[in-house]
C-alpha positions as CSV (number, residue, x, y, z in Angstrom):
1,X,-93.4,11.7,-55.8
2,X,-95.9,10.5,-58.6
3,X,-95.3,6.9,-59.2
4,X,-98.1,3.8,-59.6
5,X,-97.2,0.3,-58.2
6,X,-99.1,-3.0,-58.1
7,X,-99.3,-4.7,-54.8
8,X,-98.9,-7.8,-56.4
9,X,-95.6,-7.1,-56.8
10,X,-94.8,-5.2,-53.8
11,X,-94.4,-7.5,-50.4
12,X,-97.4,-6.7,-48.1
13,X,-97.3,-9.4,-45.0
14,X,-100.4,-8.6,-43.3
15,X,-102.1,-9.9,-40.4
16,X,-105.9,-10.6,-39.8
17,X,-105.7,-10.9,-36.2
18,X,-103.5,-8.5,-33.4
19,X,-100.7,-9.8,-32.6
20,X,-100.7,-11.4,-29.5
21,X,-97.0,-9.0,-27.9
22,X,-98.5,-5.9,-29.1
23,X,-100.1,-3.5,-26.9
24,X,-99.7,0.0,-28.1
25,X,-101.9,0.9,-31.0
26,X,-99.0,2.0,-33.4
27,X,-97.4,-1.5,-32.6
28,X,-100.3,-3.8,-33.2
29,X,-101.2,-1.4,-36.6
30,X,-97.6,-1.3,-37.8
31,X,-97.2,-5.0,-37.6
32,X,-100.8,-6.0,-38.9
33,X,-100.7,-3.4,-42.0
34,X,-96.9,-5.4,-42.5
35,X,-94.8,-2.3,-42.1
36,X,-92.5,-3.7,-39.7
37,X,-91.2,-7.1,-38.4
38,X,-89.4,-8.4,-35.2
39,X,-86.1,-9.5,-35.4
40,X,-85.3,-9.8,-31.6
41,X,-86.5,-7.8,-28.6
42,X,-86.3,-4.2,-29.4
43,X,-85.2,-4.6,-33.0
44,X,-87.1,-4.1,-36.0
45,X,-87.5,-4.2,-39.6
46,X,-89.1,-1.0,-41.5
47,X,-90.5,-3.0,-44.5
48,X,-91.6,-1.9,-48.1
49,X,-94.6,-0.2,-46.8
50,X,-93.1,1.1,-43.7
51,X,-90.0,2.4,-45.2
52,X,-92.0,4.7,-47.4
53,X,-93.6,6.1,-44.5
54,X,-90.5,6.9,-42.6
55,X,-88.5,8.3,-45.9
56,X,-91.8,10.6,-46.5
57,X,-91.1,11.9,-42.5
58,X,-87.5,11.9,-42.8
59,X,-87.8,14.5,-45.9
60,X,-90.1,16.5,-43.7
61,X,-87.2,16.5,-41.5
62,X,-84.7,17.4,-43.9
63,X,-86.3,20.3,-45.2
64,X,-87.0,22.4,-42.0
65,X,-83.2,21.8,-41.0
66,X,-82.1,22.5,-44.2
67,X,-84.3,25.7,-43.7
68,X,-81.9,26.8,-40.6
69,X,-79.1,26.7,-42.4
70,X,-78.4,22.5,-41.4
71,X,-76.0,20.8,-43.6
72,X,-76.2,17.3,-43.7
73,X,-73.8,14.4,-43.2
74,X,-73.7,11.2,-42.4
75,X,-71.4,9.6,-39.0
76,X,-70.3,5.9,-38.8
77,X,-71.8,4.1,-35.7
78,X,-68.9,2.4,-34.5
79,X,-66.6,5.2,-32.8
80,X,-63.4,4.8,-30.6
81,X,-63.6,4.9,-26.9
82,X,-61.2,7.3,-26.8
83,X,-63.9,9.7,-26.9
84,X,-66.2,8.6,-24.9
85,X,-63.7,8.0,-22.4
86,X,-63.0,11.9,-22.5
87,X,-66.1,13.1,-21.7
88,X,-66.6,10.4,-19.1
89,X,-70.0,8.8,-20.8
90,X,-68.0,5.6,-21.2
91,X,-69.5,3.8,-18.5
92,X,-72.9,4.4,-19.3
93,X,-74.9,1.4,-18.9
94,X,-77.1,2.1,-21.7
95,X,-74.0,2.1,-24.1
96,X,-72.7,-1.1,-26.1
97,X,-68.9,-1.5,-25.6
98,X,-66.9,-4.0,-27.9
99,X,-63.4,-4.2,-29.0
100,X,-62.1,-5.2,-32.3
101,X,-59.6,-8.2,-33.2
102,X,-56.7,-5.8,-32.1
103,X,-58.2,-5.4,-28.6
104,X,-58.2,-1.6,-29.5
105,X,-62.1,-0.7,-27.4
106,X,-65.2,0.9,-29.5
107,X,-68.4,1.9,-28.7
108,X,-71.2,1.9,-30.9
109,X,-73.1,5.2,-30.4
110,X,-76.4,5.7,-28.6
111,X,-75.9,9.6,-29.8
112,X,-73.0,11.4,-31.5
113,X,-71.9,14.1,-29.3
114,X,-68.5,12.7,-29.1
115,X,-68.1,11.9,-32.5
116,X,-69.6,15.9,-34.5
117,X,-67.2,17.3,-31.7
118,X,-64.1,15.6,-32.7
119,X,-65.0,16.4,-35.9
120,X,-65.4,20.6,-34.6
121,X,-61.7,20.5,-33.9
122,X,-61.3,21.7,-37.3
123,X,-63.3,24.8,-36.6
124,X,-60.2,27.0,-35.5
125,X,-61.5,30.3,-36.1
126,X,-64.6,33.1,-34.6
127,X,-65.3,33.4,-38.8
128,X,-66.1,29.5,-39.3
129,X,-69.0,30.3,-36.6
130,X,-71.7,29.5,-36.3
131,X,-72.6,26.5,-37.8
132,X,-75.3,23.4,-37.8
133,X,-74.5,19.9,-38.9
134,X,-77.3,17.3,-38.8
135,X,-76.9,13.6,-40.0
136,X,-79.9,10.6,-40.1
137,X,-77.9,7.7,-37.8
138,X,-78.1,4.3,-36.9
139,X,-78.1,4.4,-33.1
140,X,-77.6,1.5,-30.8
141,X,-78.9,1.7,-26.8
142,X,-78.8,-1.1,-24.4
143,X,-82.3,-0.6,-23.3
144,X,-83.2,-3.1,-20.5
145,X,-87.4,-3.0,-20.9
146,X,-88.0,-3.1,-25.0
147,X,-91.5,-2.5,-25.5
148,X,-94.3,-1.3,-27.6
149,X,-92.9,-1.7,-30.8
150,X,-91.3,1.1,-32.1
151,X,-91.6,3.3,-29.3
152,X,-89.2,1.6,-26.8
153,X,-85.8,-0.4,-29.0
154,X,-82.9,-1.1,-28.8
155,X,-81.6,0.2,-32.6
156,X,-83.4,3.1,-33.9
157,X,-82.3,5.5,-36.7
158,X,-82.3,9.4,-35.3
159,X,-82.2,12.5,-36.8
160,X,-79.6,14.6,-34.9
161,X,-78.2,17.8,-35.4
162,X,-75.2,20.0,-33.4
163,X,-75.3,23.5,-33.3
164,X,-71.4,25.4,-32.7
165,X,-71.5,28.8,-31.5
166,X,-69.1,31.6,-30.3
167,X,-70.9,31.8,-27.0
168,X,-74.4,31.7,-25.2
169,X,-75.6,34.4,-26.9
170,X,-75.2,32.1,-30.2
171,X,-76.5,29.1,-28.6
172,X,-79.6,30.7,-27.8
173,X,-79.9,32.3,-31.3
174,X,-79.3,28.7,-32.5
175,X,-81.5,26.6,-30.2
176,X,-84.9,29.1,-30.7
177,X,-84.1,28.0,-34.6
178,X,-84.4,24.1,-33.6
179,X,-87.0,24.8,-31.9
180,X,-89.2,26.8,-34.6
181,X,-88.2,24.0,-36.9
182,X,-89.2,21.3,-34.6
183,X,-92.5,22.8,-34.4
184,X,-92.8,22.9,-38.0
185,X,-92.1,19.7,-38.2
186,X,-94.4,18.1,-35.6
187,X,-97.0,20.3,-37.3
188,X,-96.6,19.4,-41.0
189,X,-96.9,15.5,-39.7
190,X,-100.0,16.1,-38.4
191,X,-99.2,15.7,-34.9
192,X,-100.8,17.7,-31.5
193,X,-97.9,18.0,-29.0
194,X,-96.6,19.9,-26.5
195,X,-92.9,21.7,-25.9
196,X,-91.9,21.4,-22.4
197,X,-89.2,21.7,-19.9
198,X,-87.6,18.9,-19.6
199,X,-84.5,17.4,-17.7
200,X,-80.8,17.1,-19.7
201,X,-80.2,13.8,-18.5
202,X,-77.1,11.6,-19.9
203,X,-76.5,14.4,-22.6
204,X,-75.4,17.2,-19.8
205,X,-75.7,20.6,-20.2
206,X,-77.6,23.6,-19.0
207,X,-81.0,23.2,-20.3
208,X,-83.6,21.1,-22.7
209,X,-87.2,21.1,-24.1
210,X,-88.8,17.9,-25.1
211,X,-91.5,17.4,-27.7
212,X,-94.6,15.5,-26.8
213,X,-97.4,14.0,-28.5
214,X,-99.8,12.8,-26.3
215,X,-101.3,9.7,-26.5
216,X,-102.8,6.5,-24.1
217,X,-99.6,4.6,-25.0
218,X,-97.5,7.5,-23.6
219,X,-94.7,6.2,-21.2
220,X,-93.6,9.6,-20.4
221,X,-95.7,12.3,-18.7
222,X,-96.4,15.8,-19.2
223,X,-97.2,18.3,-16.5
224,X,-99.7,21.3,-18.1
225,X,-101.3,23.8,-16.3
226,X,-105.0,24.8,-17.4
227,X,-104.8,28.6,-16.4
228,X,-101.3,29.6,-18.6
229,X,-98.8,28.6,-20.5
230,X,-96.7,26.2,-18.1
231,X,-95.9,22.8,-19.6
232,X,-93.3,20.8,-18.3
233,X,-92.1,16.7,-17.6
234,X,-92.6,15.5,-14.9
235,X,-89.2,15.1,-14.4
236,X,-88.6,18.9,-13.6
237,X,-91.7,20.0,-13.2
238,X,-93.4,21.8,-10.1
239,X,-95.9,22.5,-8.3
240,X,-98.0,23.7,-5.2
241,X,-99.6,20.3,-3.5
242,X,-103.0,21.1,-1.9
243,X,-102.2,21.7,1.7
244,X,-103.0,18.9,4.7
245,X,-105.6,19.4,7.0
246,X,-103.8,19.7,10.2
247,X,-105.0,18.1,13.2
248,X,-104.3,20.3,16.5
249,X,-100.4,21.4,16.7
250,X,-98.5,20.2,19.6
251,X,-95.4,21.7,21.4
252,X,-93.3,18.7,21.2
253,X,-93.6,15.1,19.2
254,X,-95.8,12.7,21.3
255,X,-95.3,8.8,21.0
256,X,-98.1,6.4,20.1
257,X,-98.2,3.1,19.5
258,X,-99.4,1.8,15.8
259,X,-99.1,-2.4,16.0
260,X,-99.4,-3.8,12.6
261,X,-99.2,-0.8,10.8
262,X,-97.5,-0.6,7.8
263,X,-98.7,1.8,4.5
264,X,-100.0,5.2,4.9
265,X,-103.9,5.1,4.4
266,X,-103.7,2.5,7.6
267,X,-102.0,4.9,9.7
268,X,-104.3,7.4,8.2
269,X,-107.3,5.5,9.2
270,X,-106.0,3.9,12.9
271,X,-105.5,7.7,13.8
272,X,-108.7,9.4,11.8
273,X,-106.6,11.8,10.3
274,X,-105.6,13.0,6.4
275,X,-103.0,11.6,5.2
276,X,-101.5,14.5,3.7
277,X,-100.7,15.0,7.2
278,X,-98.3,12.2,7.3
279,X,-94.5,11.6,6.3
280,X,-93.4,9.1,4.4
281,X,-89.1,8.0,5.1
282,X,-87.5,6.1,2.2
283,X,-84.0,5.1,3.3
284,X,-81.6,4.8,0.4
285,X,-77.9,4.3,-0.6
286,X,-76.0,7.4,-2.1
287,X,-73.5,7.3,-4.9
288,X,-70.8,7.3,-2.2
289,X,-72.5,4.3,-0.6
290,X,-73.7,6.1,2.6
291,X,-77.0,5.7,3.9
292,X,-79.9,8.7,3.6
293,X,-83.3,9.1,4.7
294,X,-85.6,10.9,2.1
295,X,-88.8,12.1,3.0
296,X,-92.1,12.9,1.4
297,X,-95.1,13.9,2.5
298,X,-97.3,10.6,2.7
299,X,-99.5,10.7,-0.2
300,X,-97.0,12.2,-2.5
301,X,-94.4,9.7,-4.8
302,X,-90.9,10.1,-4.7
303,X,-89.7,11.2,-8.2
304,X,-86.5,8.6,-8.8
305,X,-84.5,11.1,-10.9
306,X,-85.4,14.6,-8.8
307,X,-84.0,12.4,-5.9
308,X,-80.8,11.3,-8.3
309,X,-80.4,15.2,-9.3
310,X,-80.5,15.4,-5.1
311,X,-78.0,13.1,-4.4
312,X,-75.5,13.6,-6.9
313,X,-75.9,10.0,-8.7
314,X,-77.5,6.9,-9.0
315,X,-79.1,5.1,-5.6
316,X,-80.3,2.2,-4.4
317,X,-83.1,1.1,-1.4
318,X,-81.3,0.4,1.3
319,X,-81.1,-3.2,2.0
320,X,-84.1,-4.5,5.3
321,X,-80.4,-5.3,7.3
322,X,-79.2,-1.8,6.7
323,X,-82.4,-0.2,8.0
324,X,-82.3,-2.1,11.2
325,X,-78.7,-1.3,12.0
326,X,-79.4,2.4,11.4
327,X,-82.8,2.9,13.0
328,X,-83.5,0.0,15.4
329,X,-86.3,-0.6,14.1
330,X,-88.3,-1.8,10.9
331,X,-89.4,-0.3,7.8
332,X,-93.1,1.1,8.2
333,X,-92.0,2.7,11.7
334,X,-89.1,5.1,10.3
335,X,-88.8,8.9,11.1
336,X,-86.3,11.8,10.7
337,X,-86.2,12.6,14.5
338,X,-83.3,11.2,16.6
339,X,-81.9,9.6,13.7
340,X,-78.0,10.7,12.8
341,X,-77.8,10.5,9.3
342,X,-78.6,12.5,6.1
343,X,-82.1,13.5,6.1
344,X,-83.4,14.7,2.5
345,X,-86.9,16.3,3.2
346,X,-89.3,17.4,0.2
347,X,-90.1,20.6,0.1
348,X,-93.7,19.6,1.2
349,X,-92.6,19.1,4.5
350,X,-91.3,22.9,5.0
351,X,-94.0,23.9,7.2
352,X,-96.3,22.1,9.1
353,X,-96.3,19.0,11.8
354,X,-96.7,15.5,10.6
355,X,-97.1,12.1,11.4
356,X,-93.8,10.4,11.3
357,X,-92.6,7.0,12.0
358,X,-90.7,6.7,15.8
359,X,-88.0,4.4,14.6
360,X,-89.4,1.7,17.2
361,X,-91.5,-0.6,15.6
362,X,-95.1,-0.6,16.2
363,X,-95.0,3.0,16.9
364,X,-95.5,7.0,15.1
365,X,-94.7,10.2,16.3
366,X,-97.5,13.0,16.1
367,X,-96.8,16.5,15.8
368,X,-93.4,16.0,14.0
369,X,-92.2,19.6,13.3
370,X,-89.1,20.4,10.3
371,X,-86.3,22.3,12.3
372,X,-87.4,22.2,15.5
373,X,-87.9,18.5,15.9
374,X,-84.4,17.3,13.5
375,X,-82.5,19.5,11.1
376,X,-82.8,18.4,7.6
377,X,-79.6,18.1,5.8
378,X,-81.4,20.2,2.5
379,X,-84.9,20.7,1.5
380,X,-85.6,20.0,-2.1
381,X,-88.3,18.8,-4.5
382,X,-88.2,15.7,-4.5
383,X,-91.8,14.4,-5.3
384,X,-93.8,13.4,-8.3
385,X,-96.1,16.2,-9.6
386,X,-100.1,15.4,-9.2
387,X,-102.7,15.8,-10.7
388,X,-104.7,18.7,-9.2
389,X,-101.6,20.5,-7.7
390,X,-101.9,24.3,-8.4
391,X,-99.6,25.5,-11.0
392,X,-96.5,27.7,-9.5
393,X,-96.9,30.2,-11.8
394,X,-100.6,31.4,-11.8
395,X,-102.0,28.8,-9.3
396,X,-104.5,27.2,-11.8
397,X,-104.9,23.4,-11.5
398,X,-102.6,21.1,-13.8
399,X,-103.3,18.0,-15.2
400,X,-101.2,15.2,-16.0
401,X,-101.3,13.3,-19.8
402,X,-99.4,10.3,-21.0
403,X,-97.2,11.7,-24.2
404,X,-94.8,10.2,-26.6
405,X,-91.1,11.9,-26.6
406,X,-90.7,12.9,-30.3
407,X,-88.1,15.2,-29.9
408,X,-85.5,16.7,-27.6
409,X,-83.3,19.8,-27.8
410,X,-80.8,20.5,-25.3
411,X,-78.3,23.6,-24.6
412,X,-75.2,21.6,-24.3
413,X,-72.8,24.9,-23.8
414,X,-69.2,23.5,-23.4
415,X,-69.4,20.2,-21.9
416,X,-68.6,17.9,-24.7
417,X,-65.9,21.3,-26.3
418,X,-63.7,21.1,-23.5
419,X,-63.0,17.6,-22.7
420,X,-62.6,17.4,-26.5
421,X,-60.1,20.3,-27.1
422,X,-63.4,21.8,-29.7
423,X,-61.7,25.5,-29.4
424,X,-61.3,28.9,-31.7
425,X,-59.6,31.7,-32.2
426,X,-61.8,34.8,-30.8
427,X,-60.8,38.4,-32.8
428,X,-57.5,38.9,-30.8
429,X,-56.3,35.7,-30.9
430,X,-58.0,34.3,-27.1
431,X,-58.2,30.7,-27.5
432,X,-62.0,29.7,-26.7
433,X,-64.3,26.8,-26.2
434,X,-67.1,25.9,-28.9
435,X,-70.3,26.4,-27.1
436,X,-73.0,23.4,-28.5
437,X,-76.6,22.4,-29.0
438,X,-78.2,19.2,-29.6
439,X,-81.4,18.5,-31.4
440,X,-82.8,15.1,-31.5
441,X,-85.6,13.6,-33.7
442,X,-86.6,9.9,-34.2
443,X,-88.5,9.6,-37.3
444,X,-90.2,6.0,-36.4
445,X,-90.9,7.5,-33.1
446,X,-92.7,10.3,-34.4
447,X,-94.3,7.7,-37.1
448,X,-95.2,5.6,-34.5
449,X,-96.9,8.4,-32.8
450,X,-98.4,9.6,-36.0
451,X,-100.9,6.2,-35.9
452,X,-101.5,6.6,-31.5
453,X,-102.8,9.7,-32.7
454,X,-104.6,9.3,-36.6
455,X,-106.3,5.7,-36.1
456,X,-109.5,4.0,-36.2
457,X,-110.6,0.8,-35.6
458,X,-110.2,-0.5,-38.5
459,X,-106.6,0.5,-39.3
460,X,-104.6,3.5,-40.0
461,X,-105.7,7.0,-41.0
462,X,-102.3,8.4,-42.1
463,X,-102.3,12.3,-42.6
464,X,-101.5,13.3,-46.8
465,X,-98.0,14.0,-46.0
466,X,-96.9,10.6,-44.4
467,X,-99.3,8.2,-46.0
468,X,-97.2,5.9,-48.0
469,X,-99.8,6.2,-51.0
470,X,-101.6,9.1,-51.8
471,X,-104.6,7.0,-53.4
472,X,-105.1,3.2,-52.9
473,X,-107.0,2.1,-56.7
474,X,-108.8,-1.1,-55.2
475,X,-109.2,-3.3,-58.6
476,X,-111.8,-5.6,-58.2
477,X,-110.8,-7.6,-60.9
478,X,-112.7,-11.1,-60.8
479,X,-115.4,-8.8,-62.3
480,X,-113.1,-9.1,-65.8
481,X,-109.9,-8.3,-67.9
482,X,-111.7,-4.6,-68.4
483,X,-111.5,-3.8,-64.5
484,X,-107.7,-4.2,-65.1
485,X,-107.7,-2.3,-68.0
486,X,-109.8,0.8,-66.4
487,X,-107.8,0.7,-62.7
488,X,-105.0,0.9,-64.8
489,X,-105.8,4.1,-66.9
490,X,-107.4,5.6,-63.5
491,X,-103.9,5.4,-61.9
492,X,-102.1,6.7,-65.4
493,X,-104.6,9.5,-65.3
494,X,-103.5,10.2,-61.6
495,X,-100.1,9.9,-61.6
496,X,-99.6,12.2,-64.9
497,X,-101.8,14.9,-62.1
498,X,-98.8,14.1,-59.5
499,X,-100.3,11.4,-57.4
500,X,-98.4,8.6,-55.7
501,X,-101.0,5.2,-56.1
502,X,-100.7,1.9,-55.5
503,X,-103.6,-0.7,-57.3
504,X,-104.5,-3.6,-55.7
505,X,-104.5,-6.0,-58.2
506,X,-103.9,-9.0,-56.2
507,X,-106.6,-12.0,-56.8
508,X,-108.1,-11.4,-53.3
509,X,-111.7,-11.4,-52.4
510,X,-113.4,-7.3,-52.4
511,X,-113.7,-8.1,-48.4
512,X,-110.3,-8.4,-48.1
513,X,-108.8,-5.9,-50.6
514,X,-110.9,-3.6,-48.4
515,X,-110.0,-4.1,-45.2
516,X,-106.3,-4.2,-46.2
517,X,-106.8,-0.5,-47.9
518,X,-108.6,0.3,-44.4
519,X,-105.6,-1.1,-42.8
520,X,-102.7,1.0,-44.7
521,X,-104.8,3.6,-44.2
522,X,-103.9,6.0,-47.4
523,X,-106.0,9.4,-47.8
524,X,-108.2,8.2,-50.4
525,X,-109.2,5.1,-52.0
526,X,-110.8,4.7,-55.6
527,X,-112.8,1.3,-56.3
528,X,-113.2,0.1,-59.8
529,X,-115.6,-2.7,-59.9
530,X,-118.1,-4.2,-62.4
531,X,-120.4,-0.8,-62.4
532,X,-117.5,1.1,-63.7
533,X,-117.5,-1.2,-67.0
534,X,-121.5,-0.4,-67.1
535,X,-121.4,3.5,-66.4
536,X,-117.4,4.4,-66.7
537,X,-117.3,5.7,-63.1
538,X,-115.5,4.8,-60.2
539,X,-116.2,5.1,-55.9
540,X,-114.1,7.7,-54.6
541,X,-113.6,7.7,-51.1
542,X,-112.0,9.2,-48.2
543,X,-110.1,7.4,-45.4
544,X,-110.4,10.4,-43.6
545,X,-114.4,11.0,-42.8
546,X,-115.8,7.8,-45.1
547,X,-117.4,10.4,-47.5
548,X,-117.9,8.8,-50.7
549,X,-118.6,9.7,-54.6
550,X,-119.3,8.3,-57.8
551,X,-117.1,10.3,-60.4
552,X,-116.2,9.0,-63.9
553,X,-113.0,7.3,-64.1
554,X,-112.0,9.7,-66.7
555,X,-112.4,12.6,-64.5
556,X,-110.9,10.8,-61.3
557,X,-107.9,13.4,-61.0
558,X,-110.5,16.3,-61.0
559,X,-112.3,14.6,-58.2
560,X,-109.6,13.9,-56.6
561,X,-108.0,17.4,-56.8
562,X,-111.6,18.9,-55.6
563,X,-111.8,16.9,-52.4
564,X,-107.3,16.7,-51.8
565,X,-107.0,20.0,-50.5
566,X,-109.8,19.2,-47.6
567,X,-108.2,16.2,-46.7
568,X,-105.8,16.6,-43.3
């Protein structure tokens, strides 16, 4: 939108120095450039500056679902329990329950499954279908670890959307068009990502993508493989680990003692061996409170969630008491053989003989054999993808990158329809569930990951389309009255061309003016100093690349418009 406006009268807070709690680059930028501001942990303020760059994202948003056929609405936070209670996400911890003065209980919403579903009741008929409702929601989550700014809160507006279809067919018809928009999206912000497989987590369902923008402050991970295609999270994703090198096989576990060994690399080293030829037994408490052993291979991780999915719900270590009751013996010296309870083995562990613990302290079994030496109760994959594993498609090597979650879109089929009576008429009258999708965005997420990925160090390098100027007019003004006078006609002449500007016309030293325009980090940046009263020209220059021209201040839309369409 074309519009000029003075930063003397627009509120700019800005710090010289980074903030001593930020760490991410999009934290420490975002609260030196004053676009946000604390309130408490994991809730902030999107100020003047800021809240032009989310609204410029958010319309981005808007128009690729309104592309798809979206029609927008808007949902109140606060939502009865009623229905949360109905499709049994009432007890999530992440969830903030309160109850009003009648004692009647509420929730306010983390995400609004619950709520566009009670609202799909009204869809009674196979000729209402399909359809796709998005709204741009407050969300509130009860997020233990706040961090990083904007990238981990604890209030956060999203964009989501619901899809309603007559069946799977439709749902697929209906999540390929989120997902074409969501790549639109992500591409007109400027952003490199990745769509991968990920898991459906608390929203259910029967599969998900996520979108991922890699970047150094990255809390998630993405698994990619560097012969194909294969790009997943790593918290479904799989692969081939390189195979141990075996030491001799033996016919039957043999006993030696280990005294004062306690991690893997010092059982590895007592015994000259590789430690991929080892075990590794993690006792745990199940859901139902019952004691497992899970076992990995010894230099893998167990993955906390693939072990969850294993299990059937949440776990816990099991306490040093526990592990001593069941196994005689301490942790460090624990081992599937002999032992009668659950054993959980990684897939890893298949085939082979390893090193395993001999559940009496001080001492290892060698030559530890799956099936022949104890019967696992399943096999499954349990660990944590490496880097250098071979890809289980084509058996390239994959790498590993720290990424952003942007987005997520998740095939929710009928598991928030059916608890919530969401049903329609088919063609001969058959009463049928409303099979859903769910499409997530967070727009100061993906802003946030907009400045991990377009920074330098001297501030931010926003792309055209999110900067919240198109063209900073620095007026150096202690130069005279005139330098007012010209900054002023320069921004006239560029708004009338369709330019958004914002003139610094605040009595601050040149030094600072320009570090603050280096800071907001808006595509271009036109100087009118005391040379422009002397030769009626002004420094054009791009945040982008630094490139810089003289052009007369008459003529500063043309130069703009000449170097605009280069700019990313």
């Amino acid at each position: 939108m074309a519009e000029t406006i003075r930063a003397s009268q627009l509120y700019l807070p800005t710090l010289r120095e980074d903030p001593a709690e930020a760490e991410a680059v999009s934290h420490r930028l975002l609260l030196r450039a004053g676009m946000i501001r604390r309130v408490g942990a994991g809730l902030y303020t999107l100020m003047p500056l800021g809240w032009r760059v989310y609204r410029k994202i958010e319309q981005i948003i808007r128009e690729e679902m309104d592309a798809i056929g979206g029609q927008e609405m808007l949902m109140p936070l606060l939502t009865p329990a009623e229905l949360w209670q109905k499709t049994g996400r009432y007890e999530l911890p992440e969830l903030f329950r309160l109850r009003d003065r009648s004692e009647r209980p509420y929730v306010l919403a983390l995400t609004h499954e619950e709520t566009v579903t009670h609202h799909a009741t009204e869809l009674r008929s196979y000729r209402q279908l399909p359809q796709i409702w998005y709204h741009f929601g407050l969300k509130e989550r009860d997020e233990p670890r706040p961090r990083a700014g904007l990238l981990r809160v604890r209030e956060f507006i999203m964009k989501d959307s619901y899809s309603f279809d007559r069946d799977e067919g439709g749902l697929a018809t209906s999540y390929e068009a989120h997902a074409g928009a969501y790549r639109r999206i992500f591409d007109r912000c400027g952003l490199d990502f990745y769509e991968v497989q990920s898991d459906v987590g608390l929203m259910g369902g029967s599969g998900a993508h996520e979108y991922m923008a890699p970047c150094d402050a990255g809390e998630n991970h993405v698994v990619l493989c560097t012969g194909c295609d294969y790009a997943a999270s790593v918290d479904v994703a799989e692969s081939v680990p390189t195979p141990p090198d075996f030491p001799e096989p033996r016919g039957a576990p043999e006993e030696i003692e280990t005294p004062g060994v306690e991690t893997i690399d010092a059982l590895a080293k007592m015994l000259a061996i590789d430690p991929r030829a080892t075990s590794k037994a993690m006792p745990v408490v199940g859901p139902d409170g019952t004691l497992v052993l899970g076992l990995v291979r010894g230099d893998h991780r167990l993955h906390e969630l693939k072990m969850q999915k294993t299990l059937g719900g949440e776990f816990r270590p099991a306490h040093a008491d526990e592990i001593r009751e069941a196994f005689g013996a301490e942790g460090g010296s624990l081992g599937p053989v002999g032992v009668d309870l659950e054993v959980v083995v990684d897939e890893a562990l298949r085939r082979g003989q390893f090193v395993a613990g001999a559940n009496r302290t001080g001492y290892h079994l060698l030559g530890v054999e799956a099936m022949r030496d104890y019967a696992p109760s399943q096999f499954s994959d349990l660990r944590e993808v490496e880097p250098g594993d071979a890809c289980i498609r084509c058996g390239a090597t994959l790498r590993v990158e720290p990424a952003i979650e942007v987005g997520n879109i998740f095939k929710l089929g009928t598991r928030y329809s059916e608890p919530l009576d969401a049903t329609y008429l088919d063609e001969d009258g058959t009463e049928r569930p409303i099979v859903m999708g769910s499409y997530g965005i967070g727009p100061a997420r993906t802003m946030a990951a907009i400045i991990e990925q377009w920074h330098d160090h001297d501030g931010i390098v926003w792309p055209r389309v999110a900067a919240p100027f198109d063209v900073h007019v620095v007026s150096l003004s202690a130069a005279g009255a005139q330098i007012g006078e010209i900054s002023d006609d320069v921004a006239g002449t560029l708004e009338s061309a369709g330019y958004s500007v914002l003139i610094d016309d605040r009595d601050l030293r040149p030094g600072e003016k320009f570090a603050d325009a280096d800071l907001f980090g808006c595509p271009v940046r036109i100087t009118v100093g005391k040379r422009s009263i002397e030769d009626g020209a002004v420094d054009v220059r791009s945040r982008f690349n630094g490139e810089e021209e003289r052009a007369p201040a008459s003529s500063a839309a043309e130069a703009l418009d000449a170097r605009w369409g280069s700019l990313p």
